[in-house]
C-alpha positions as CSV (number, residue, x, y, z in Angstrom):
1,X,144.2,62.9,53.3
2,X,144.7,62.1,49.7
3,X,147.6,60.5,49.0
4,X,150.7,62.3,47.8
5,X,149.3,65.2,49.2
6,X,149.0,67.5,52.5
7,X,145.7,68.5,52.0
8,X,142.5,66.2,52.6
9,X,139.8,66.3,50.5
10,X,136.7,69.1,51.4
11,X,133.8,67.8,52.9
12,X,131.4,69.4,50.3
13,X,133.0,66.8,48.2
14,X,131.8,63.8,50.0
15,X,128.2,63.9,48.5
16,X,129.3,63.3,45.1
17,X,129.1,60.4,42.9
18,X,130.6,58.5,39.9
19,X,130.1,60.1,36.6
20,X,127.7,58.5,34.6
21,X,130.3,58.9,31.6
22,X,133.2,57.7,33.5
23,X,131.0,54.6,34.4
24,X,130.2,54.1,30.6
25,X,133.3,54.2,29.6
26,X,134.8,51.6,32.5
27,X,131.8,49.2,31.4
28,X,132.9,49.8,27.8
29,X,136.5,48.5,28.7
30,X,135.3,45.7,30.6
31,X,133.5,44.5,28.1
32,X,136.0,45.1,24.9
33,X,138.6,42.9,27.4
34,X,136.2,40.3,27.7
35,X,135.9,40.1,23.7
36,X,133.1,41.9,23.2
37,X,132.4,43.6,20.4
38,X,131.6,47.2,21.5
39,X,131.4,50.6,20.5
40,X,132.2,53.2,23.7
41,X,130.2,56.5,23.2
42,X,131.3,57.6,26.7
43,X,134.5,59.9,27.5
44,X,136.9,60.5,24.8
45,X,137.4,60.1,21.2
46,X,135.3,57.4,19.3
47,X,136.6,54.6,17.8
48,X,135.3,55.1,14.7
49,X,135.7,57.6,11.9
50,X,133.6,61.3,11.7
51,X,130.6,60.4,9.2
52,X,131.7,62.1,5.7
53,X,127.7,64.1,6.2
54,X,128.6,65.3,9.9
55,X,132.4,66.5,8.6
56,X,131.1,68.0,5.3
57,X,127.8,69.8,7.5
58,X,130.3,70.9,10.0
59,X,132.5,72.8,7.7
60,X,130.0,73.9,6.1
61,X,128.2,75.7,8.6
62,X,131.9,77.6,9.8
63,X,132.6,78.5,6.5
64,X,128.8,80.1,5.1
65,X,127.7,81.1,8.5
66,X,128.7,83.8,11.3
67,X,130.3,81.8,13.8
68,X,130.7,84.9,16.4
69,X,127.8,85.3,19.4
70,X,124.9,83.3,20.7
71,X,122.2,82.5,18.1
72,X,120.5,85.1,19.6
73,X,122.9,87.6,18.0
74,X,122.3,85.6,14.1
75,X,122.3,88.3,11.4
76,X,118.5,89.1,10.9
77,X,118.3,89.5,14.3
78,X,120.7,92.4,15.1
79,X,118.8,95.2,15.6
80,X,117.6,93.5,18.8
81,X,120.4,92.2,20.1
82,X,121.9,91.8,23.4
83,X,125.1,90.7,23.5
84,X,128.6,92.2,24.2
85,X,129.5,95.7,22.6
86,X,132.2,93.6,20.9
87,X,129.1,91.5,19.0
88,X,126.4,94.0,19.0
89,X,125.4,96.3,15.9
């Protein structure tokens, strides 16, 4: 049983194994408290600042484009849609 807990842990869950980006970012801490001099692009935010071309890109794409549906559903392609009533023409 797990601890603090009356229920043990399903067997379908015995197969499973560590998550790459879990294992990223515990090799990423090892290494920053051994001095290195690292940059962790596993779980979590990054240590460093949003590039000013992703940010600006970003916002603009919300603000000039539909953000609603798949891009299935994109403007030109509406009369052959097949999304939700909600989204369809």
């Amino acid at each position: 049983m797990t601890q603090g807990s009356p229920f043990g842990l399903s067997p379908n869950l015995h197969h499973l194994e560590t998550s790459a980006t879990i294992a990223i970012s515990q090799e990423a801490k090892r290494r920053k408290a051994a001095g290195e001099d690292v940059i962790d692009l596993g779980a979590g935010e990054p240590d460093f600042p949003t590039p000013a071309i992703a940010a600006d890109a970003g916002a603009r794409a919300i603000r000039d484009r539909p953000t609603k549906g798949s891009s299935s559903c994109a403007p030109r392609r509406r009369s052959t849609c097949r999304c939700s009533p909600a989204v369809a023409p």
